[in-house]
C-alpha positions as CSV (number, residue, x, y, z in Angstrom):
1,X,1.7,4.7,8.9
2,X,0.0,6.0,11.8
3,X,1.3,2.6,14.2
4,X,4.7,3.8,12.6
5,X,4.3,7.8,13.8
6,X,3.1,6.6,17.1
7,X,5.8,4.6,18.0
8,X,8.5,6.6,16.2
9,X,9.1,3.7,13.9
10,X,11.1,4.3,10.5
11,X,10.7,2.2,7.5
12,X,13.2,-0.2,8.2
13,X,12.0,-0.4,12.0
14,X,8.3,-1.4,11.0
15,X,7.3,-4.8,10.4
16,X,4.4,-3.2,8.0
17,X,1.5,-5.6,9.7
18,X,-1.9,-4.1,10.1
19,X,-4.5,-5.5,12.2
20,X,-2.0,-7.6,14.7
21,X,-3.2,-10.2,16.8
22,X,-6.9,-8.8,16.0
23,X,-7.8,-12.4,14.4
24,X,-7.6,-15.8,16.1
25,X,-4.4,-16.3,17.2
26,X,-1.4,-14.4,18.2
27,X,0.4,-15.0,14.4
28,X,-2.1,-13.8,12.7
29,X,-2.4,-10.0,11.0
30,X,-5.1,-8.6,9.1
31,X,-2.9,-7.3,6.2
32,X,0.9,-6.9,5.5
33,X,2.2,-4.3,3.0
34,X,5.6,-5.8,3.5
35,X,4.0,-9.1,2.2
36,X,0.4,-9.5,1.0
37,X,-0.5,-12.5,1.2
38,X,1.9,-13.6,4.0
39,X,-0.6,-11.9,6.8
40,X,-1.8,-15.3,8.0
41,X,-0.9,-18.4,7.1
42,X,-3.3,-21.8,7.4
43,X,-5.5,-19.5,10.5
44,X,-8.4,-21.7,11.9
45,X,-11.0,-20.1,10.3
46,X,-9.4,-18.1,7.4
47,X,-7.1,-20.3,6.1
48,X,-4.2,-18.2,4.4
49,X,-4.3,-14.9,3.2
50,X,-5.4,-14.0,-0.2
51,X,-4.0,-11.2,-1.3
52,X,-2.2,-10.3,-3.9
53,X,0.5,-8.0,-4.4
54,X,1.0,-7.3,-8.3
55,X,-1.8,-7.3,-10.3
56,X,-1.1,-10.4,-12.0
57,X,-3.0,-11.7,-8.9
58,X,-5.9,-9.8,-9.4
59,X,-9.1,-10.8,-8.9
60,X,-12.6,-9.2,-9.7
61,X,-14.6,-10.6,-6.7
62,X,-18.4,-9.0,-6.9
63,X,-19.1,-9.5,-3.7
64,X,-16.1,-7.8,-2.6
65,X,-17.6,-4.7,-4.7
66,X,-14.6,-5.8,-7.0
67,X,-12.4,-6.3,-5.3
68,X,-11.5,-3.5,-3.5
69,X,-10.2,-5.1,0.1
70,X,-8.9,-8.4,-2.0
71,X,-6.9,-6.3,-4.3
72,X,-5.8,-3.8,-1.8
73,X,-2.9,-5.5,-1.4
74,X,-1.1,-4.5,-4.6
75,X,-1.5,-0.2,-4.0
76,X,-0.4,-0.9,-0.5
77,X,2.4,-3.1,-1.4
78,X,3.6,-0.2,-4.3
79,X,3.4,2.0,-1.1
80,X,5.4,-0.2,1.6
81,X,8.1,-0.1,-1.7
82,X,8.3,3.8,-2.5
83,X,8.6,4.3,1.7
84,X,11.5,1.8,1.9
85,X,13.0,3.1,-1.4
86,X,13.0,6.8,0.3
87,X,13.8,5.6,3.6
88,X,13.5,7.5,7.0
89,X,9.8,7.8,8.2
90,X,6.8,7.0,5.9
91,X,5.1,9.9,7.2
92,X,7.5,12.6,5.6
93,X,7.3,12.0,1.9
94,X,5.4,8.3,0.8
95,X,2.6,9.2,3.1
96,X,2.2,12.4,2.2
97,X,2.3,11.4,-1.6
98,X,-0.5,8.8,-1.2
99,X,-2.6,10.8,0.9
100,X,-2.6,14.3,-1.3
101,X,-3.3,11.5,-3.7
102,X,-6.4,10.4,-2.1
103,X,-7.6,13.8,-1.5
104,X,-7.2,14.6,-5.3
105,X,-11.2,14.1,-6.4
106,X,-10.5,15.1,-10.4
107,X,-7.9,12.3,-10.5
108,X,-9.5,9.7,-8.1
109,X,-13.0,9.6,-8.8
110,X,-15.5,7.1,-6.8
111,X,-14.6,5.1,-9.6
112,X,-10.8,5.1,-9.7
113,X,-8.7,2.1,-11.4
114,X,-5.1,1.6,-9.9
115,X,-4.1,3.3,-12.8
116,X,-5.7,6.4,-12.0
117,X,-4.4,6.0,-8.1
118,X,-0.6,5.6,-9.7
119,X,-1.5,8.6,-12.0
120,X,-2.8,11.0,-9.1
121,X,0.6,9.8,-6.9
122,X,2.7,10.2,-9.7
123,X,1.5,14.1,-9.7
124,X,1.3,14.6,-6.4
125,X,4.6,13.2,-5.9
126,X,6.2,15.7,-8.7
127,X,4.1,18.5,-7.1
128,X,5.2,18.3,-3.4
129,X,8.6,17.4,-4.5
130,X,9.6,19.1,-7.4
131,X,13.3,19.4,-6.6
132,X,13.8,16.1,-5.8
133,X,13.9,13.5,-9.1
134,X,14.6,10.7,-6.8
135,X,11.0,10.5,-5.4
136,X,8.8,10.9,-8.3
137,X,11.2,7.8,-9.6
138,X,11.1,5.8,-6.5
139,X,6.6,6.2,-6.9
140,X,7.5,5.2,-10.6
141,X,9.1,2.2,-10.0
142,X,7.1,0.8,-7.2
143,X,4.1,1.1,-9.3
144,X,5.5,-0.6,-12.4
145,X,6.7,-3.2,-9.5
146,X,3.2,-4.6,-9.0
147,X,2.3,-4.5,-12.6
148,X,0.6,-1.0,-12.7
């Protein structure tokens, strides 16, 4: 979201790749929310990408703590789907969902499921706005989407 806001990208303008040419290899991304999974394909040292994006992919890796960067790919994909189901810039109402979200410490504890991540958007969505059905919806679906 921020690469988007910096270069005045809206949702349909992005190509939703984090961590571009970082790796080995000017094809390679460190994530995609567009696509997890599709970051990098068969890169030299990584091989192809892992993740998953609906939790029938999920994984419990402990020594990943979890899972937590594995798995990442499902809340990020359930976020690259309510900002293209919205439209316009992901800055103005997906973004700020997810990140009252994050800053909501009763719902999303240190210890937080997806569950309780989709729980705390759901709220916040409905909270910031109220008079607008179509966005609490469009956080709805995109979480039921990738299985949460």
């Amino acid at each position: 979201m921020i690469k988007q806001k910096t270069l005045n990208l809206d949702v349909k303008q992005s190509n939703w790749l984090i961590g571009e040419k970082v790796m080995i290899g000017n094809k390679h991304s460190l994530r995609s929310l567009k696509a997890p999974g599709m970051a990098f394909r068969n890169h030299p040292v990584w091989g192809t990408d892992p993740q998953p994006a609906h939790m029938s992919g999920y994984t419990n890796d402990p020594l990943d703590n979890g899972g937590v960067h594995l798995n990442s790919g499902i809340p990020n994909h359930a976020f690259y789907l309510v900002a293209m189901t919205l439209g316009g810039y992901a800055w103005e109402k997906a973004g700020k969902i997810w990140y009252a979200a994050m800053c909501d410490k009763k719902t999303v504890k240190r210890d937080a499921k997806f569950a309780d991540f989709k729980n705390a958007t759901l709220v916040q969505a409905q909270k910031l706005f109220k008079t607008d059905a179509a966005v609490e919806k469009a956080v709805s679906d995109a979480w039921t989407s990738v299985g949460v």
